[in-house]
C-alpha positions as CSV (number, residue, x, y, z in Angstrom):
1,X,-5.6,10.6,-14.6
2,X,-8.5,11.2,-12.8
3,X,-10.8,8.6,-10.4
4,X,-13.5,10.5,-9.1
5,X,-14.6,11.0,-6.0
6,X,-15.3,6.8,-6.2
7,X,-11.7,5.7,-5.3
8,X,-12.0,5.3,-1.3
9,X,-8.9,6.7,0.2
10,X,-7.4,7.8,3.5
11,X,-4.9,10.1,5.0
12,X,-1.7,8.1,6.7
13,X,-3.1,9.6,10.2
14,X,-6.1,7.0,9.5
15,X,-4.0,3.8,9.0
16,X,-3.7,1.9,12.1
17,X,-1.5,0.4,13.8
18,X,-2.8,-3.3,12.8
19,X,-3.9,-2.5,9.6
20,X,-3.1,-4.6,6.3
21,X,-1.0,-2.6,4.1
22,X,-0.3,-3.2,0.4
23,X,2.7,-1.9,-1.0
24,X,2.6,-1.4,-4.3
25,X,6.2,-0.3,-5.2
26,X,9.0,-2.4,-6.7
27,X,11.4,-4.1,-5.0
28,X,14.7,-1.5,-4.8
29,X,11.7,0.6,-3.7
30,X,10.7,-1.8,-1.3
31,X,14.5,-2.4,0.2
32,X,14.8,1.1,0.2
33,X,12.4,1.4,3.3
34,X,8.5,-0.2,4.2
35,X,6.1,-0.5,6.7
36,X,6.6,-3.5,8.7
37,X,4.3,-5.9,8.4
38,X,3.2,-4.8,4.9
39,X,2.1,-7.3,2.4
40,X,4.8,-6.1,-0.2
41,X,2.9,-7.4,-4.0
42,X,4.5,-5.2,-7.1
43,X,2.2,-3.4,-9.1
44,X,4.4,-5.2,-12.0
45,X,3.2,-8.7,-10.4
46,X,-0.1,-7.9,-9.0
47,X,-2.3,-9.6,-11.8
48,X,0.1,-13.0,-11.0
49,X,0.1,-12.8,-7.4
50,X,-3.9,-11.4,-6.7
51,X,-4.4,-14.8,-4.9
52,X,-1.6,-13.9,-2.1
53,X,-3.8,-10.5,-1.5
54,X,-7.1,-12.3,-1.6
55,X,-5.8,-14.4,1.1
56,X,-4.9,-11.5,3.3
57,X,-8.2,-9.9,3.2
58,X,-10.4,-13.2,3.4
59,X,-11.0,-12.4,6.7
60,X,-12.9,-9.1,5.6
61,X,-9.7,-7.3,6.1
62,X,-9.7,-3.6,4.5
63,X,-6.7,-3.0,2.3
64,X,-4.7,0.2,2.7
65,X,-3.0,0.2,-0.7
66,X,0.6,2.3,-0.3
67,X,3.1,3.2,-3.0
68,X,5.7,6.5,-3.2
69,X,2.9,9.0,-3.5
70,X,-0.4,7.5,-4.7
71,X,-1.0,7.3,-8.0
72,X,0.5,3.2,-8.6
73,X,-1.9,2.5,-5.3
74,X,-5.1,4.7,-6.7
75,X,-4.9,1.5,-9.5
76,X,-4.7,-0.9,-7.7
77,X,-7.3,-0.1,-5.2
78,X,-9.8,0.8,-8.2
79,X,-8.9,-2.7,-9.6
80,X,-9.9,-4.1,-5.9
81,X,-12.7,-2.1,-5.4
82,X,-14.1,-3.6,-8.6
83,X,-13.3,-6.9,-7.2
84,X,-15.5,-6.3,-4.1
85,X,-12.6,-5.9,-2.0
86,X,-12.5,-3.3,0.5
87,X,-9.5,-1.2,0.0
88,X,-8.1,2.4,0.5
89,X,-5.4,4.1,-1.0
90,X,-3.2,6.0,1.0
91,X,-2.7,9.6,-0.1
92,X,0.6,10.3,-0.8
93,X,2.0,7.5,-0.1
94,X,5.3,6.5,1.4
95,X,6.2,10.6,1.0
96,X,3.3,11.4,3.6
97,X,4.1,8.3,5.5
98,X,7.6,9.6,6.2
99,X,6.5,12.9,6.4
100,X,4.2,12.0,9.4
101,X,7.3,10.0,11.0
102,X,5.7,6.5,10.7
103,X,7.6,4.1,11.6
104,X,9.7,2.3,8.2
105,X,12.3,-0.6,8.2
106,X,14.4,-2.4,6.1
107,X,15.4,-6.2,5.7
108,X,18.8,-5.3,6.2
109,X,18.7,-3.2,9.3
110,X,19.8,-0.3,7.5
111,X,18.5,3.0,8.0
112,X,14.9,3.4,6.0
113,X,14.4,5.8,3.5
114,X,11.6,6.5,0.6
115,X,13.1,5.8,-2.9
């Protein structure tokens, strides 16, 4: 599946700290291990629950979309995009986020992992 050079995306170095993430992932993906703070909206859900992500970026807050490695996220940040909402993916997701030792939690207080 191909996007183009139109998807918008950025490396994990280039989310900061205070950014708004989207994770895409499912939930046992999700309790596996997130960014905290992350607006956590299933791909499986995201039609359903668009108004919670709307709300987020009202404020003209860019969207750094996150799943495991960035092919979930590239579709929904096309499908934003198209919505005139300003939104990155993340390239290679979760993977490259661990990979550069970002900082993950749980709910549980369990070690974090990527599922």
């Amino acid at each position: 599946m191909s996007f183009g050079a139109s998807l918008p995306s950025v490396d994990v170095a280039g989310v900061p700290a205070d950014g708004l993430v989207l994770d895409v992932r499912e939930a046992d993906e999700w309790a596996a291990g997130h960014v905290e703070g992350a607006l956590h909206v299933p791909m499986s859900d995201f039609v359903a629950r668009f108004g919670e992500v709307t709300e987020a970026v009202a404020d003209g807050r860019r969207a750094y979309v996150m799943c495991r490695v960035g092919g979930r996220s590239a579709q929904v940040t096309q499908y934003l995009v198209q919505q005139g909402i300003d939104a990155v993916n993340i390239d290679g997701g979760m993977l490259a986020w661990d990979g550069a030792g970002r900082p993950m939690v749980t709910e549980n207080g369990s070690p974090a992992f990527v599922l």
